[in-house]
Structure formats: C-alpha cells, structure tokens
N, C-alpha and C positions, 0 to 999 in steps of 0.2 A: 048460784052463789049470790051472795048479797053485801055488796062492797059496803063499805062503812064511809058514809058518805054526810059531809059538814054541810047543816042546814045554814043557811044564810044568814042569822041571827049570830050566832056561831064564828062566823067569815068576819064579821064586823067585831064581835066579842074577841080576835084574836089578834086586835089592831096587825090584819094583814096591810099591806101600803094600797091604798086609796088608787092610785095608779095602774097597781095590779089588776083589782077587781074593777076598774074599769073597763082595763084590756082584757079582761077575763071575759067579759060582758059582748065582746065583738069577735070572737075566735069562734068558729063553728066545729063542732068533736060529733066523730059516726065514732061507734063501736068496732073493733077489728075481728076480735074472738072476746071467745070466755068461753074457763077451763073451769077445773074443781076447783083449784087453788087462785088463778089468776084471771081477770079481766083486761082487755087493752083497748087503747084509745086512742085514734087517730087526732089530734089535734092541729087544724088548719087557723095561720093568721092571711085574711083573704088581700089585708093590706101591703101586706110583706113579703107575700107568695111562700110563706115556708109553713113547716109542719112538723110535729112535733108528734112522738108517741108517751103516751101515760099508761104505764100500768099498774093495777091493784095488785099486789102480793097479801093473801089474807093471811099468811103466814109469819109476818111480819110485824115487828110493834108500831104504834103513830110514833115521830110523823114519817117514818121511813115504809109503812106499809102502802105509800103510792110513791111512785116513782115518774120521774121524766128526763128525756136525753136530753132538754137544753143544758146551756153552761150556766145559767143562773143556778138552777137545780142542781146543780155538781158540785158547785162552790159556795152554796150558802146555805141552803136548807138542814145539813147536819149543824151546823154551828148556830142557826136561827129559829129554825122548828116551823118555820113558816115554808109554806109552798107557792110554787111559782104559778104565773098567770095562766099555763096552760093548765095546771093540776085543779086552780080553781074554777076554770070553762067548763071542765066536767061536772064538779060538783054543783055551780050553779045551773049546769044543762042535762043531771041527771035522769030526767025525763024521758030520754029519747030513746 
C-alpha cells in the first residue's frame, strides 16, 4: 500500500501552524503494521514521554484519510482540515 503522503512543500502551502511542524520535526514515528487498506504509526514525543498512534485509512477522503488519537485531532481537524503534529512526523519522516 502506498499511503498518500504531503510533501513538504505542500505542509507549508497549507499554512499548517509553524509550531506544529516544529514539533513535528522532534517526535520520532516506527511503523506498527500495514494491511491492504491501512497503515499505523506509532508516534513518540521523547520530550513528553507520550505517544501517539496515526493511521492511514486509504478508504477514506483527505483530510480524514489519516487519523490520530490525540485530542487536538478529535476537536479540530474536521472543522480545520489541518492535521496535527503527530500526523505531520509521519509525513515529514516518511522514509523510514
């Protein structure tokens, strides 16, 4: 599977909050699985001690086809279209 994944260009084109992609920048993400439909992602803040899962739903339209259990992500993302700092660790550290 091949998640749909915002190049960097893109992350800036989408005035996400500057803060985010900061913290996006320092949050370390290992892969959990990946299925037909979904990929997951562990997402760790090493400052914070917490962690965070992201998953791709390729079934799914943007910006609802990536998901994550924080609270910022519950309460804003449908109303914003933006995603939160762990959604953008992935996509910045899609490499791995």
């Amino acid at each position: 599977m091949n998640p749909r994944f915002l190049k960097y260009s893109e992350i800036n084109e989408k005035n996400f909050n500057k803060t985010s992609i900061e913290r996006a920048h320092t949050l370390t993400v290992d892969k959990l699985y990946e299925t037909e439909k979904h990929v997951a992602y562990a997402v760790r803040d090493p400052f914070k001690g917490t962690e965070h899962v992201v998953i791709y739903k390729s079934e799914k339209e943007p910006p609802l086809d990536w998901t994550c259990d924080c609270k910022w992500y519950t309460t804003r993302t449908i109303n914003t279209g933006k995603y939160c700092a762990h959604i953008l660790a992935v996509h910045l550290k899609r490499k791995q």
